[in-house]
N, C-alpha and C positions, 0 to 999 in steps of 0.2 A: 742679520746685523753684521755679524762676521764675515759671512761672504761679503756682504757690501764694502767693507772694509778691507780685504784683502784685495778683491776688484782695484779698489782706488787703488792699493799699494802696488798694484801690477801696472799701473797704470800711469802710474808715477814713474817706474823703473822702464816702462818702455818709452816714455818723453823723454829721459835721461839719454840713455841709447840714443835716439833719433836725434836728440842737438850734438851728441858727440858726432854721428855720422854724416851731420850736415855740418858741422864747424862752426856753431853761431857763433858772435863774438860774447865781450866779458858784461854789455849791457843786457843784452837776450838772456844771461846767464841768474843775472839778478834777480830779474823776473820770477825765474826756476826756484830759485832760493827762498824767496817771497812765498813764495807757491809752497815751497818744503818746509817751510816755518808753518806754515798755518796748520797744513797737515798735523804738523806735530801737535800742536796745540789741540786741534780737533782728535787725534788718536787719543791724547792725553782725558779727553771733554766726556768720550765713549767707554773709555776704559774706569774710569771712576764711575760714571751710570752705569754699566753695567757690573759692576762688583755689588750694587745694592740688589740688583735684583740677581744675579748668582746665590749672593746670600740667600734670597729669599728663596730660591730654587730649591737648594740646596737644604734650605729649613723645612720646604715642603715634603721632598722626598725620607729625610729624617721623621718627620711628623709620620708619615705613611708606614713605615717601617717599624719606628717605634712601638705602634701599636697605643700609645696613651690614652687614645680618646677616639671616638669612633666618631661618624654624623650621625646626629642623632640625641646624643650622648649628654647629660650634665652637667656643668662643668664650673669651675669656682675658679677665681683667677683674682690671686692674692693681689697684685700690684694695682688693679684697678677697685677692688675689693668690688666685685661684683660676678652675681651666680646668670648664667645663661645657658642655653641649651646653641650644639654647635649644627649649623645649616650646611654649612659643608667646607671643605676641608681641600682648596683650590693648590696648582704649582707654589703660585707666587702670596698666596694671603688667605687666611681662614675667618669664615663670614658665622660669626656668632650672634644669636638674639639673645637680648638681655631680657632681666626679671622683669624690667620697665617697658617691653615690645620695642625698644632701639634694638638696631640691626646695627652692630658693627664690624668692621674688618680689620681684622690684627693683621700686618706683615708677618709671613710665618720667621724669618728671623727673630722675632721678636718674642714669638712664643717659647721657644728652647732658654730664653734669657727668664720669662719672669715665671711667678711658680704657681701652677697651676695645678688643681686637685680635680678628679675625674669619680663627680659624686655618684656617675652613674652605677660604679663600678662597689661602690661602698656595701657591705650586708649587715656593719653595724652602727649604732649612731651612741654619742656621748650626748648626756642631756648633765648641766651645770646648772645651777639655779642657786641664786643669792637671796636668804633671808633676813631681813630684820626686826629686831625684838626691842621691846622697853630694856631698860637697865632693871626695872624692878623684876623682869622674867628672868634673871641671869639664873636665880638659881633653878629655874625650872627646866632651862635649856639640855641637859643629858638626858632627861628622862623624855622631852619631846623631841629630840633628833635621834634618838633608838627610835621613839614610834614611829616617823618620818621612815627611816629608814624599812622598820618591820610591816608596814602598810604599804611601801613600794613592790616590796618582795611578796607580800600577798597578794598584792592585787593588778596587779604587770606579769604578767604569764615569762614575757620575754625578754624581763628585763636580768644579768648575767651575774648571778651569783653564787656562783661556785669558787669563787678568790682569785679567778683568773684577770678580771676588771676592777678597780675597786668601786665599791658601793658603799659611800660614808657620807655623812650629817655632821657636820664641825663647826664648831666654833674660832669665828676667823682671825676677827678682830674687835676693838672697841673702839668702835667712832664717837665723833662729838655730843651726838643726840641719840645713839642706838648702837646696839650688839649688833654685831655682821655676824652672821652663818650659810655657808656654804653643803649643797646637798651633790654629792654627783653621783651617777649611775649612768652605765650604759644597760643596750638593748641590741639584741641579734636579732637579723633580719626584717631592717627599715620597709621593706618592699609592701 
C-alpha cells in the first residue's frame, strides 16, 4: 500500500518536472492541479484507512506480547458479557467461539479497550449464592447459616478456609415477602 503510494508520489513529481521542461502553458497547468487535488484527497482517503488497521496491527502485536491469553484459552469478556474459548489470535483481529458455538471476530484494537478475564488461567473460583427464608425463620437464621457454613467446610475438601478468603453465611437484607441471605466461599484449584 505504501509503496503504491509513494510510486504515484514519484510520479506526480516526475509530470511536474516534465511540464516545467516542456513549458506547457497555464491551461495544461490546471489539469495538473486538478490532478494534485484529487491526489490529496485520495492520500487523505488511505491515510485514515489505514490508521484503523495500524491500530489493529499494532493491537495484535501487543496482544502477542502481552502474554493475556493464549489460543486455546478461556476467556470472559466483560463488555460483551460473554465466556468463549479463543481460535486464534490473527495481525489484524482475534476469532473467538462463544458459549453459544458463534464464532466471532474482535478487532484486536478493540480488545486492549474492553476488559477481558483469561478464565483459563484462574486456580481459584468464588461461589456466591443467595438464600431466602420465611420471616417467621428470622429467628432460626444464625444457627442455620453457622451450619451452612460448618457443612461446607466439612464436606468441600477444597473449599479455602484458613481466613485467607472469607467464608460466611449472612444475613443480607429484608425484603417485601422474605429474608435475603447471602452464602460465599471460595475453592482452590477449579481444574
Amino acid at each position: 500500500l505504501y509503496d503504491r503510494l509513494l510510486d504515484f508520489c514519484i510520479f506526480l513529481l516526475t509530470c511536474i518536472q516534465i511540464i516545467n521542461i516542456l513549458g506547457l502553458e497555464q491551461g495544461d497547468l490546471e489539469f495538473m492541479q486538478a490532478s494534485l487535488d484529487v491526489g490529496k484527497i485520495l492520500t487523505l482517503a488511505i491515510s485514515l484507512a489505514s490508521r484503523t488497521l495500524a491500530e489493529n496491527i499494532i493491537g495484535g502485536i501487543t496482544l502477542k506480547l502481552y502474554d493475556g491469553f493464549d489460543e486455546g484459552d478461556t476467556v470472559w469478556l466483560e463488555d460483551r458479557n460473554m465466556k468463549g474459548k479463543v481460535l486464534s489470535i490473527g495481525l489484524t483481529e482475534t476469532e473467538i467461539l462463544g458459549s453459544d458455538n458463534l464464532e466471532i471476530k474482535i478487532p484486536n484494537s478493540q480488545i486492549g479497550v474492553q476488559g477481558i478475564s483469561n478464565l483459563s488461567r484462574v486456580n481459584q473460583s468464588r461461589v456466591k449464592q443467595t438464600l431466602r427464608f420465611h420471616f417467621l425463620d428470622t429467628k432460626k437464621l444464625p444457627k442455620v447459616l453457622d451450619a451452612i457454613t460448618g457443612e461446607i467446610e466439612k464436606s468441600c475438601p477444597k473449599v479455602i478456609a484458613d481466613g485467607s478468603k472469607p467464608l460466611v453465611a449472612f444475613l443480607e437484607s429484608y425484603e417485601s415477602d422474605h429474608v435475603k441471605a447471602t452464602v460465599t466461599c471460595h475453592f482452590d484449584d477449579v481444574s
